[in-house]
N, C-alpha and C positions, 0 to 999 in steps of 0.2 A: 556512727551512732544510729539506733534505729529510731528510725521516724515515732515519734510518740502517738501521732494522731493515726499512725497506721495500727499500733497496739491498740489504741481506743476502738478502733470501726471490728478489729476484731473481739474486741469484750462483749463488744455491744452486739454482735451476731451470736455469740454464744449464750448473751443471754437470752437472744429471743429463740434461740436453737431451745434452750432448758424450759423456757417459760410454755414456749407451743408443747413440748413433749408433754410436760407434766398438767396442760389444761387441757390434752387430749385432742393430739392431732389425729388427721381421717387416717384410717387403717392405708390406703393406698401413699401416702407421705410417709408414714412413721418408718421403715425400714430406712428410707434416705434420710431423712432427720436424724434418726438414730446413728449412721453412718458417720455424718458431718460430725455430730457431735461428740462421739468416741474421738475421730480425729482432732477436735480443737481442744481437747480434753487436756493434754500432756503438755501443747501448745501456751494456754492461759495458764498455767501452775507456770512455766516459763515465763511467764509476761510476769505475775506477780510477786514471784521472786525477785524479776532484775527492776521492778518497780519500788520495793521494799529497798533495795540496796541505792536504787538512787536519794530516795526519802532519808535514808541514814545518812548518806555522805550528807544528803545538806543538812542536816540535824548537825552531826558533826563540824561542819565547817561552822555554820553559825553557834557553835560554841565556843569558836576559838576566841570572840570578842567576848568570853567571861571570864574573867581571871580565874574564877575558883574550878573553871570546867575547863579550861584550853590543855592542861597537860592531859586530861586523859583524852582531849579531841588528839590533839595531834599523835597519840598513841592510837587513833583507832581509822586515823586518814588512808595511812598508808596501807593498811591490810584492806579496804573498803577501796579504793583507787583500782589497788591489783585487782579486786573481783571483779568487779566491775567488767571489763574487757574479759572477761571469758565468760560471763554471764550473757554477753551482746554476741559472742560467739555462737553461744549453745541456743540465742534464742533464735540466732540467722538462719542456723541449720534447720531449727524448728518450722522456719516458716516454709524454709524450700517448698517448692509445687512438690505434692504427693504423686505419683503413681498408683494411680486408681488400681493396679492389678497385684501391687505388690503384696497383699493381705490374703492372695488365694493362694490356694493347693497349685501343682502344677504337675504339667505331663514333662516326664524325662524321655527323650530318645537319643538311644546310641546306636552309631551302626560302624562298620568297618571303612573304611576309607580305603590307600593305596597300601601294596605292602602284604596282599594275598592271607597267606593263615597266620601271620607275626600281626596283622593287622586286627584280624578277627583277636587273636589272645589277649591284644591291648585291647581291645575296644569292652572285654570282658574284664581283664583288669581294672579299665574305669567303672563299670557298674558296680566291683567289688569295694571300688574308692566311693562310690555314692551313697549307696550301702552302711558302711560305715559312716560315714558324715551323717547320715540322717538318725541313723542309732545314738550318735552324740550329742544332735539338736534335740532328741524325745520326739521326732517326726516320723508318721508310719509311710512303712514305704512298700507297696507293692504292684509286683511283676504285672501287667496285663496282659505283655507279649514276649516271648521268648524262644526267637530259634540260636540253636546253637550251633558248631562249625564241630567238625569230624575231631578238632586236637582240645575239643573242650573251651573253644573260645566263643563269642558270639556272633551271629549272623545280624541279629537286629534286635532292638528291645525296646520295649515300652513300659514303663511305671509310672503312676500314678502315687503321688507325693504329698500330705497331707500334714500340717500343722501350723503355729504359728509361724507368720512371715517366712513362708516356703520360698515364694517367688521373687522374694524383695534381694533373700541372701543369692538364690542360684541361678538368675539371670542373666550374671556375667557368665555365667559356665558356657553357651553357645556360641559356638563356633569349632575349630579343627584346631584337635589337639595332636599335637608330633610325636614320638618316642623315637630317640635313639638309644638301642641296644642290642646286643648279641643275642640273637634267637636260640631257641634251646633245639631249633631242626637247624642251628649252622652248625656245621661239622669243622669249617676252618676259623671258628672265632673272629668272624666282620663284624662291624658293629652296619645295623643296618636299619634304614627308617621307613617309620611307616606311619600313618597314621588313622585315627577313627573321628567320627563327627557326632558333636553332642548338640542337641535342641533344647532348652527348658523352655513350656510353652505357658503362658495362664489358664488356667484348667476355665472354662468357658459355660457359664448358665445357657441353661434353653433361651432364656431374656433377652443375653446378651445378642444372641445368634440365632435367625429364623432361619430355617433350611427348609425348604418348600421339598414337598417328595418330587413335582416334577422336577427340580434337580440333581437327585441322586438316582444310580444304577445300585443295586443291590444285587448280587449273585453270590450265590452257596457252591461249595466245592469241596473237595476230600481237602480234609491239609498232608501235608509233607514236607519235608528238611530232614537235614542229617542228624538222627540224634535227638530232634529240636524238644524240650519242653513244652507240655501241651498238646505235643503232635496226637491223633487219632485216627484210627480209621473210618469215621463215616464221615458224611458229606455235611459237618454241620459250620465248618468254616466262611467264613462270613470275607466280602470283599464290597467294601462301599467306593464307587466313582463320583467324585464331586462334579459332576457336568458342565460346568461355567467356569472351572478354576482346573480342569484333570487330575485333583489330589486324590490319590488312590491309599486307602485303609483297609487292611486286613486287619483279623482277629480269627485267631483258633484253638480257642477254647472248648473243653467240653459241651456246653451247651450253644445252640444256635443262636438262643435269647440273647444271653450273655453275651454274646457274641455283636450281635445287632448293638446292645447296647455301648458296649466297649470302641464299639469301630466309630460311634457318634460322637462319642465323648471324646475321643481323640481327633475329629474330622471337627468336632465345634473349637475346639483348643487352637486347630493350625488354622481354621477361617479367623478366630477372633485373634489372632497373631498378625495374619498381614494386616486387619482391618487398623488395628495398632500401629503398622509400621509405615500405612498408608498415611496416618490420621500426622504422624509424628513427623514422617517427609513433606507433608502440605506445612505444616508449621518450622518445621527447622532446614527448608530447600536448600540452604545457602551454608549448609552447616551440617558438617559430620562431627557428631562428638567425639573427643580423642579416646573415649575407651572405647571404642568400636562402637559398630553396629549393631554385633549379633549377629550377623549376616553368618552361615555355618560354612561359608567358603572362606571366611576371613579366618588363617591361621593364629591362633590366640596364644598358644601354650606351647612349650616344647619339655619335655620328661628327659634327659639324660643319663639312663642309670650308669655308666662307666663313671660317670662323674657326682653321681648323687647331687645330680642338681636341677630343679626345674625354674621355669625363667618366663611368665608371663610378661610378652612383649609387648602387649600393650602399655604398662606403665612400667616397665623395664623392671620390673622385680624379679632378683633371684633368691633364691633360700637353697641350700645346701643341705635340706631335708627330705631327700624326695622318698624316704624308707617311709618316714611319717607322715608324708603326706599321703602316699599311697594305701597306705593303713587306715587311711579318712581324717587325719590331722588337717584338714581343709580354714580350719578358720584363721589365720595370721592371712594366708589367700584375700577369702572371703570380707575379711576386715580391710586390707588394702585397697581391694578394689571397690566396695562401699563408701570409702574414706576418699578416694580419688570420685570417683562422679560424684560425691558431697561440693569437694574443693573447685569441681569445673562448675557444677551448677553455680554455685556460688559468685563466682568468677563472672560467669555469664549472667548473674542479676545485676552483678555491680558494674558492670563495662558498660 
């Protein structure tokens, strides 16, 4: 059962969340106010639903000592008993710790992994699986970066992913995904493996992230790749060096600007990513969560087409869909693995 007086301390935050908005918090509060209070919003219609349902049962129960009311009490116990327990379910889940990042946009990156040009064509395959997943969410999704490989697969790729709860759904997506299958340059039909590495990163505020210029190297260059989208010939190709950390960002897009700004926006996304995974190993040192890390060396996925089957190893799920899934059918996916770090966190409040 959940603690009652834990529901009360939160009524009573959300009312002074409402009461300061509406009597007019300082302009430098009210974006965080406004924050917290969207969040506790869904939360307390939670709270007052399974508060209503405990008032009935006892309403109920104390009817059973009326003669002229106990048949329909005990006609209305047992339907009010069963709720009850999934009312204290859906409110547990509600209370879980938020992740602060899951409500932004995010930056996608794919790049090829082992496995030469069978690896580059998956590695393009999966943007074409992202792709579509985001078309079915109503999410806009666009290319920032884009080279591609001589047989039409890709070299490297950067998009930027925009809508509700982007980051909350595709988080689990990082790390190294597998394929096994027959290449269409094998001539003897092996099936052969190969794989590509996907990042989803929290697209990152100037706020979040101060980057001093004496930390970065900026340099301009021709771009070039085989084929690559975006490629050009003048020197307006942008490459940012993070100096403290060596993360190196390109961008080659038409304009220089663009450019400059594109290579920020992705060098804020991957600072404010370790800064997250620093902040999360100081808190959880003694403990890896079972859906992984995220960590992009930890193999996550394997794609089998001989077999039409893919098999997320982390929580052992396999679907025998993988035509649909590659077509962007991502959500039975995406819903499991949601539903599982639901059940762990959970798990790790109540132990």
């Amino acid at each position: 059962m959940v603690p009652l007086d834990t529901l009360a301390q939160i009524s009573q935050r959300f009312e002074f969340l409402e009461a300061k908005l509406s009597s007019g918090a300082a302009p430098a509060e009210i974006a965080t106010l406004s924050r917290e209070y969207g969040d506790l919003k869904p939360v307390i219609a939670q709270i007052d639903a399974y508060r209503r349902a405990l008032d009935d049962l006892a309403e109920a129960e104390a009817m059973l000592s009326d003669p002229e009311m106990r048949k329909l009490a005990e006609e209305e116990i047992p339907s009010l008993r069963d709720r009850i327990p999934e009312m204290e379910q859906a409110l547990r889940l509600a209370l879980l710790p938020k992740d602060a990042a899951d409500a932004r946009p995010a930056i996608l990156e794919i790049r090829p992994g082992t496995g030469g040009e069978e690896a580059a064509l998956f590695a393009g395959d999966l943007l074409r699986m992202y792709q579509r997943y985001c078309e079915t969410q109503g999410w806009r999704f666009e290319i920032l970066e884009l080279q591609e490989s001589d047989l039409g697969g890709i070299r490297e790729l950067t998009a930027h992913i925009q809508g509700e709860g982007v980051f909350a759904k595709l988080k689990f997506e990082s790390g190294v995904h597998r394929v096994q299958r027959v290449p269409e340059t094998e001539a003897g039909g092996r099936i052969h493996t190969s794989a590509a590495t996907v990042a989803v990163l929290p697209e990152a505020e100037e706020v979040d992230i101060d980057i001093p210029a004496s930390d970065i190297r900026i340099d301009t260059m021709r771009a070039s790749g085989a084929g690559g989208q975006h490629v050009n010939t003048t020197d307006s190709a942008v490459r940012i060096t993070h100096l403290p950390t060596g993360i190196i960002v390109t961008s080659a897009q038409k304009s220089q600007h663009q450019n400059r700004a594109i290579a920020m926006q992705v060098l804020r996304a991957r600072l404010f990513e370790l800064e997250r995974e620093r902040v999360e190993s100081a808190r959880s040192a003694d403990r890896k969560a079972q859906i992984g890390s995220g960590d992009r060396s930890e193999r996550i996925r394997t794609y089998n087409f001989p077999q039409g089957r893919m098999t997320d190893h982390r929580i052992n799920l396999t679907l025998y869909s993988l035509g649909q899934i590659m077509a962007g059918d991502l959500g039975p996916v995406v819903e499991a693995l949601v539903a599982y770090d639901q059940a762990s966190k959970l798990a790790e409040m109540e132990a």
